[in-house]
C-alpha positions in Angstrom: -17.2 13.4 9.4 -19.0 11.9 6.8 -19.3 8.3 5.9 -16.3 7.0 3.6 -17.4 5.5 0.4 -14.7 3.7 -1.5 -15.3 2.6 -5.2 -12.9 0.9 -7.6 -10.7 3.2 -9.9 -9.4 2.4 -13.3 -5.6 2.1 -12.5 -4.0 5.2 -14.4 -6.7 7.6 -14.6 -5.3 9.6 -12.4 -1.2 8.5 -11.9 0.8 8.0 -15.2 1.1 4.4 -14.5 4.6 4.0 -16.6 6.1 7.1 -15.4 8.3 5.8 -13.2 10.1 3.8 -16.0 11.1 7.3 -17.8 14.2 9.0 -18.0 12.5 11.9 -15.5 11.0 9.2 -13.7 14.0 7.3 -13.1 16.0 10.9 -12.0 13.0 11.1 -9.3 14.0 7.3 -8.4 17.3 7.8 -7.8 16.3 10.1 -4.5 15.2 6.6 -3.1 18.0 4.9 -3.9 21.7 4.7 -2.7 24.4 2.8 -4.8 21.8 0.8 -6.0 19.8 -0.3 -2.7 16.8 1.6 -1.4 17.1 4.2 1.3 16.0 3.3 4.3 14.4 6.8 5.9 14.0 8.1 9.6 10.6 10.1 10.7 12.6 13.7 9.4 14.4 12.1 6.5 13.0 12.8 2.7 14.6 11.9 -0.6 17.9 14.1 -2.0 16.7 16.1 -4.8 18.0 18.8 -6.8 16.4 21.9 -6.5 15.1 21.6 -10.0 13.2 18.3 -9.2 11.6 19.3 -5.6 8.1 18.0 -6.3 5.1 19.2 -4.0 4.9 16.3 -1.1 1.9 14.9 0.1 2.2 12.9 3.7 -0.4 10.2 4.6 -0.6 7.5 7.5 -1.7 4.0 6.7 -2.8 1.0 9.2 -2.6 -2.3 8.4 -5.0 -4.7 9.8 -5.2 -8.3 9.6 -4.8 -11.5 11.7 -1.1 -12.5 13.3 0.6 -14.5 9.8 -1.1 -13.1 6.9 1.8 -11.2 5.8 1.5 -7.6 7.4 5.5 -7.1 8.0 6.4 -9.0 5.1 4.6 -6.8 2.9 5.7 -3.7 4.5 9.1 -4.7 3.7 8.5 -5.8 0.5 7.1 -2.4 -0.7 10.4 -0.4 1.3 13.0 -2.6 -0.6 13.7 -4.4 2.8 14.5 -8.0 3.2 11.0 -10.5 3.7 11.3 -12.0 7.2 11.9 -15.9 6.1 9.7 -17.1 9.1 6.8 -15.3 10.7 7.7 -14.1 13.9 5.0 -11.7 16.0 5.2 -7.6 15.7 6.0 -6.8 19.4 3.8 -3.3 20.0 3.8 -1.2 16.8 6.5 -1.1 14.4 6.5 1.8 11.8 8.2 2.2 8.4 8.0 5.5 6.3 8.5 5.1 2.6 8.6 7.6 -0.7 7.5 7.0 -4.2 7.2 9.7 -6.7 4.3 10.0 -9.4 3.4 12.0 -11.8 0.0 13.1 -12.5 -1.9 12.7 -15.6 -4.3 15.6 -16.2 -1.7 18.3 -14.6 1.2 16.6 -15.8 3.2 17.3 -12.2 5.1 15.3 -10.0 4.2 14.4 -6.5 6.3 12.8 -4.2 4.0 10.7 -1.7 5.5 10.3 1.9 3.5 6.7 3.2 4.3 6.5 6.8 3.1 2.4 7.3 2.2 1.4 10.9 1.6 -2.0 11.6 0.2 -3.6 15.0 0.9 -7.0 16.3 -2.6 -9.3 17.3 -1.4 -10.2 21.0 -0.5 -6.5 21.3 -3.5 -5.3 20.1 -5.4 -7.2 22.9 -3.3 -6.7 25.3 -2.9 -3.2 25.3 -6.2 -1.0 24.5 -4.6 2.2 23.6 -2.9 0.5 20.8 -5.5 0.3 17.8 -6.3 4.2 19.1 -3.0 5.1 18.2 -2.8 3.1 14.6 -6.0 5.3 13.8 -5.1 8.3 15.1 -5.1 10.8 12.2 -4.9 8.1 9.9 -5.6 8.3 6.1 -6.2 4.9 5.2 -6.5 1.3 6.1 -5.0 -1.5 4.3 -7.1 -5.1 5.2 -4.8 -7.7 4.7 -5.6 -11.4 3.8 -3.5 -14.3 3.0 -4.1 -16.4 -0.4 -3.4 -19.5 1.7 -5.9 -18.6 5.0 -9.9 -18.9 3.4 -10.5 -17.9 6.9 -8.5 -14.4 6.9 -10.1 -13.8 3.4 -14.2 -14.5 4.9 -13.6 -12.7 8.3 -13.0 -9.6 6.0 -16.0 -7.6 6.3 -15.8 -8.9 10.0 -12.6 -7.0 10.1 -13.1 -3.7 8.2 -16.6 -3.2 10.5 -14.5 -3.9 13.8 -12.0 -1.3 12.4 -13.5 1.8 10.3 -16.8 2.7 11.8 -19.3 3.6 9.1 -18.6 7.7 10.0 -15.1 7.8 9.6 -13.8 9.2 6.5 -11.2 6.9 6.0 -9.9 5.3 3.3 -10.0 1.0 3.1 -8.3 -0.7 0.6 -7.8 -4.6 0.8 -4.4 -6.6 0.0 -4.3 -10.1 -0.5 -0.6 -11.6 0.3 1.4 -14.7 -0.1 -0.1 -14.7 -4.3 3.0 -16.1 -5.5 2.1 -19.3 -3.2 -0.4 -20.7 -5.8 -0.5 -24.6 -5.3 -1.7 -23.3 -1.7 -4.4 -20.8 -3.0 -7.5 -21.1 -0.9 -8.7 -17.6 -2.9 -10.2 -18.3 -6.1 -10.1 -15.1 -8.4 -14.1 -15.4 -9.0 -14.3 -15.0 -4.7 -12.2 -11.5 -5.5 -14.4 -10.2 -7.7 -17.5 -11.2 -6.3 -16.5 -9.6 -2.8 -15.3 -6.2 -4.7 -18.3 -5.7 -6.4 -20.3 -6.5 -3.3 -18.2 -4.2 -0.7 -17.0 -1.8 -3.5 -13.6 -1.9 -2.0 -10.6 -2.1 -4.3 -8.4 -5.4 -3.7 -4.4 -5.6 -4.6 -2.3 -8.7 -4.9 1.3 -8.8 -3.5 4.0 -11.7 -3.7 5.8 -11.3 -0.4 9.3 -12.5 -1.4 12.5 -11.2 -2.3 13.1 -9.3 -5.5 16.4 -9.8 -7.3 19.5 -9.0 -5.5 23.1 -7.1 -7.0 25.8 -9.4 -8.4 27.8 -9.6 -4.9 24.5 -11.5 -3.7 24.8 -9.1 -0.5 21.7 -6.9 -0.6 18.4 -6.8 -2.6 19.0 -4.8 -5.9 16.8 -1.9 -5.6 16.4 -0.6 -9.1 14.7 -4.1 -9.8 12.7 -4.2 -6.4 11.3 -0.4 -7.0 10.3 -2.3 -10.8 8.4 -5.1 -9.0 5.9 -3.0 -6.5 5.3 0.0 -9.1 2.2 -1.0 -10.1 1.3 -1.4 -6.6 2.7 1.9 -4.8 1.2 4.1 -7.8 -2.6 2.1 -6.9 -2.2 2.8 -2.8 -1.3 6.8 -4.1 -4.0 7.0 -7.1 -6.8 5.9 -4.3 -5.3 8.3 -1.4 -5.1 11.2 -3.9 -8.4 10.6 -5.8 -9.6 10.2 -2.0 -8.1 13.5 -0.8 -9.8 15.3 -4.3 -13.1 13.9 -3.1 -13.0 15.1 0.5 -11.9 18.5 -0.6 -14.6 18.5 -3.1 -12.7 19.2 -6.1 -13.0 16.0 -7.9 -16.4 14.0 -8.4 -15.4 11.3 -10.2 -18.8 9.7 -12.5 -20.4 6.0 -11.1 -17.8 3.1 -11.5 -19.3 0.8 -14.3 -16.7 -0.9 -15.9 -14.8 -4.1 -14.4 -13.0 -4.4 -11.4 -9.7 -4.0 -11.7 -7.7 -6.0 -9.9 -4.1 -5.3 -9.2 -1.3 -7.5 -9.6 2.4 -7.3 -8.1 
């Protein structure tokens, strides 16, 4: 395979990035929601649709790499609707998660429903067990590099990290997530440092808050109309990248040089 080469893309060029806060968006929603809380879906599961709204669907694996406490379960469940652990507590082997978001695209004005199936590794696991990191990659589509706002260290071991992980001729797709944003009197990460290290490693970096969204009025589950609201922006980046990433390793979209600024992504 041929060498990956992932450059910064102008959020919306390819995803309609308010889409999902239409009337047809919100129809596609509601196949990700029940009574107001996000569906929580098995390997074989996939969103309740009419047969008027079944949208082509588009599967894709995702690793997530990062050092034991920067936030790798907690932003996993913050993107499926799922309650943030309170306390960090170690990922025993490999958990996995599978999630759908729908999106519509903006030249062919169709919707896609994107299937991310989210595996995530714990450290000790990973060096105790050899065939573990084997099995993350295995027919994977993309890797997500996670760092913490509050760890410098997890931020500079980065190109460390994605070198260790993604050999140079794997076509596979690196993205890099900064966590624990919302923790600014703790911020170790200043935004200058962000840019500097996308333009260096032309590698897109998002920003997540890993805490709780709103919850309903009974106070006994996370509301997930308001939850599905708060990681938008980010769910429509991860697809835009995978999909523009796709078009490029099929040869059907050669997008011109990146010039502008990067764009960094906020949730």
């Amino acid at each position: 395979m041929s060498a990956t080469v992932t450059s910064l893309v102008s959020p919306g060029a390819l995803i309609s990035p308010e889409w999902h806060k239409t009337p047809e968006g919100r129809e596609y929603l509601a196949g990700i929601l029940r009574r107001n809380r996000r569906r929580i879906f098995g390997l074989l599961e996939r969103p309740s649709l009419s047969p008027q709204q079944e949208p082509e669907m588009v599967s894709y694996k995702i690793y997530l790499a990062g050092k034991s406490g920067v936030g790798k379960t907690a932003t996993v469940a913050k993107l499926a609707g799922i309650e943030v652990p309170p306390t960090h507590q170690e990922t025993p082997g490999i958990q996995t998660t599978v999630l759908y978001w729908p999106a519509k695209l903006v030249q062919r004005e169709k919707v896609i429903m994107f299937k991310l199936h989210f595996w995530d590794a714990g450290e000790q696991a990973l060096k105790k067990f050899d065939h573990i990191l084997p099995a993350c990659k295995d027919k994977v589509d993309a890797v997500l590099f996670l760092f913490s706002f509050t760890d410098r260290s997890s931020f500079d071991d980065l190109p460390h990290l994605m070198s260790r992980v993604v050999e140079s001729s794997e076509s596979i797709l690196r993205l890099v997530v900064g966590t624990k944003y919302d923790q600014t009197l703790h911020n170790e990460v200043p935004t200058r440092d962000i840019r500097e290290f996308e333009h260096r490693w032309k590698v897109p970096v998002l920003m997540i808050r890993n805490v709780d969204g709103p919850r309903t009025p009974d106070g006994k589950a996370l509301d997930g109309r308001a939850g599905i609201m708060e990681v938008a922006q980010f769910l429509n980046s991860i697809c835009e990248h995978l999909w523009r990433h796709d078009q490029i390793a099929a040869g059907i979209y050669r997008p011109p040089d990146y010039t502008g600024e990067p764009k960094i992504s906020f949730i």
